[in-house]
C-alpha positions as a Python dict, from the first residue, in 0.01 Angstrom:
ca = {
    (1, 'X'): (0, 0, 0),
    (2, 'X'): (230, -182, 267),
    (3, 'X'): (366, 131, 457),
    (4, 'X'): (569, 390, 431),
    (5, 'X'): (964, 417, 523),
    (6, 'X'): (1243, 701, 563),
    (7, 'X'): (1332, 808, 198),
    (8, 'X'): (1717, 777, 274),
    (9, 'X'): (1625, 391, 365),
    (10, 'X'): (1557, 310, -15),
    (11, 'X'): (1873, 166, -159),
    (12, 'X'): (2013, 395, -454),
    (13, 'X'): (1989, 52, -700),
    (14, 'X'): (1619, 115, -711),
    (15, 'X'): (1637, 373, -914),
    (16, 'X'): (1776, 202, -1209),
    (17, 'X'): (1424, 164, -1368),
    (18, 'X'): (1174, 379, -1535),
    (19, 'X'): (931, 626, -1308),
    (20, 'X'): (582, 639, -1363),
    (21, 'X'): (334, 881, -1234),
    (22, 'X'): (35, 798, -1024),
    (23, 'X'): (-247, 1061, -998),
    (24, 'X'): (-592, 1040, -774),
    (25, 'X'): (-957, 957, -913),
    (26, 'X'): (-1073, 1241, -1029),
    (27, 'X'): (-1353, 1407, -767),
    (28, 'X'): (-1293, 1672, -503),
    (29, 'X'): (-1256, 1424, -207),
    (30, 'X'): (-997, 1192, -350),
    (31, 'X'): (-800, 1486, -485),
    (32, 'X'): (-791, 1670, -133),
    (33, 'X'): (-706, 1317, 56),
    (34, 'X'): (-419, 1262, -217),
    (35, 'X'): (-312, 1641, -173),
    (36, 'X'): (-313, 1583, 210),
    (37, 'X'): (-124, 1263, 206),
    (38, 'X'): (153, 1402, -81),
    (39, 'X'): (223, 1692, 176),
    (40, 'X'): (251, 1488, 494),
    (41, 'X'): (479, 1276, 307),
    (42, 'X'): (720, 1546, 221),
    (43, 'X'): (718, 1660, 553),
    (44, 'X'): (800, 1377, 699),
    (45, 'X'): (1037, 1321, 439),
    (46, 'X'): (879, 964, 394),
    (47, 'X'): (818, 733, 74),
    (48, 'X'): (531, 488, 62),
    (49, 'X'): (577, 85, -13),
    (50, 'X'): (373, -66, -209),
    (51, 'X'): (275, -350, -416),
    (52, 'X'): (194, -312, -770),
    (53, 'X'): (52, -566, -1050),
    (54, 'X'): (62, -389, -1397),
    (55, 'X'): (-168, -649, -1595),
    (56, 'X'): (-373, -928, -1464),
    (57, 'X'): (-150, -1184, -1488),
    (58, 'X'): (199, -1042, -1424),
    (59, 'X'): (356, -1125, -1094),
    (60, 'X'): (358, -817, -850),
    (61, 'X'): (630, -602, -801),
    (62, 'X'): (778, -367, -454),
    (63, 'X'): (774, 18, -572),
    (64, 'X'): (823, 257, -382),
    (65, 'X'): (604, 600, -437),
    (66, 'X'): (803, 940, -424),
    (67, 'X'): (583, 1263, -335),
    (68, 'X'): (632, 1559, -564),
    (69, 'X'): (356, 1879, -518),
    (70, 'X'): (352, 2043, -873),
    (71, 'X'): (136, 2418, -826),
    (72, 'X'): (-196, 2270, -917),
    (73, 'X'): (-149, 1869, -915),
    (74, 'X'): (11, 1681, -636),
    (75, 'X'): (171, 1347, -769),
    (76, 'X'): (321, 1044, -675),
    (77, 'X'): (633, 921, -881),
    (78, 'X'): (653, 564, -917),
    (79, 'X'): (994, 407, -886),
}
């Protein structure tokens, strides 16, 4: 994670790409921070920066992490 920004201060462009989904560890404290941090996020109507390297040896890339609060999983969309 880098930090977080306005979500009308991420340039339309970036949204050319695929989305992926990013979901917590599995146990009842990670899944309560996540839930906490996905609804702060939409209330603030904020995205979260952050730097991502999909294999070991690929070169990192800036996403930027969308909060969406489905009834019984919050999620972050990765675009």
């Amino acid at each position: 994670m880098l930090g977080f920004c306005k979500e009308s201060e991420v340039p339309r462009h970036h949204f050319m790409q695929g989305v992926d989904v990013i979901l917590p560890i599995r146990g009842a404290k990670n899944e309560r921070a996540f839930a906490a941090m996905v609804t702060m996020m939409i209330e603030t109507k904020k995205v979260m920066l952050a730097k991502i390297m999909e294999r070991k040896n690929a070169d990192p890339k800036l996403v930027s992490l969308y909060p969406y609060n489905q009834k019984k999983r919050p999620l972050l969309y990765m675009v």
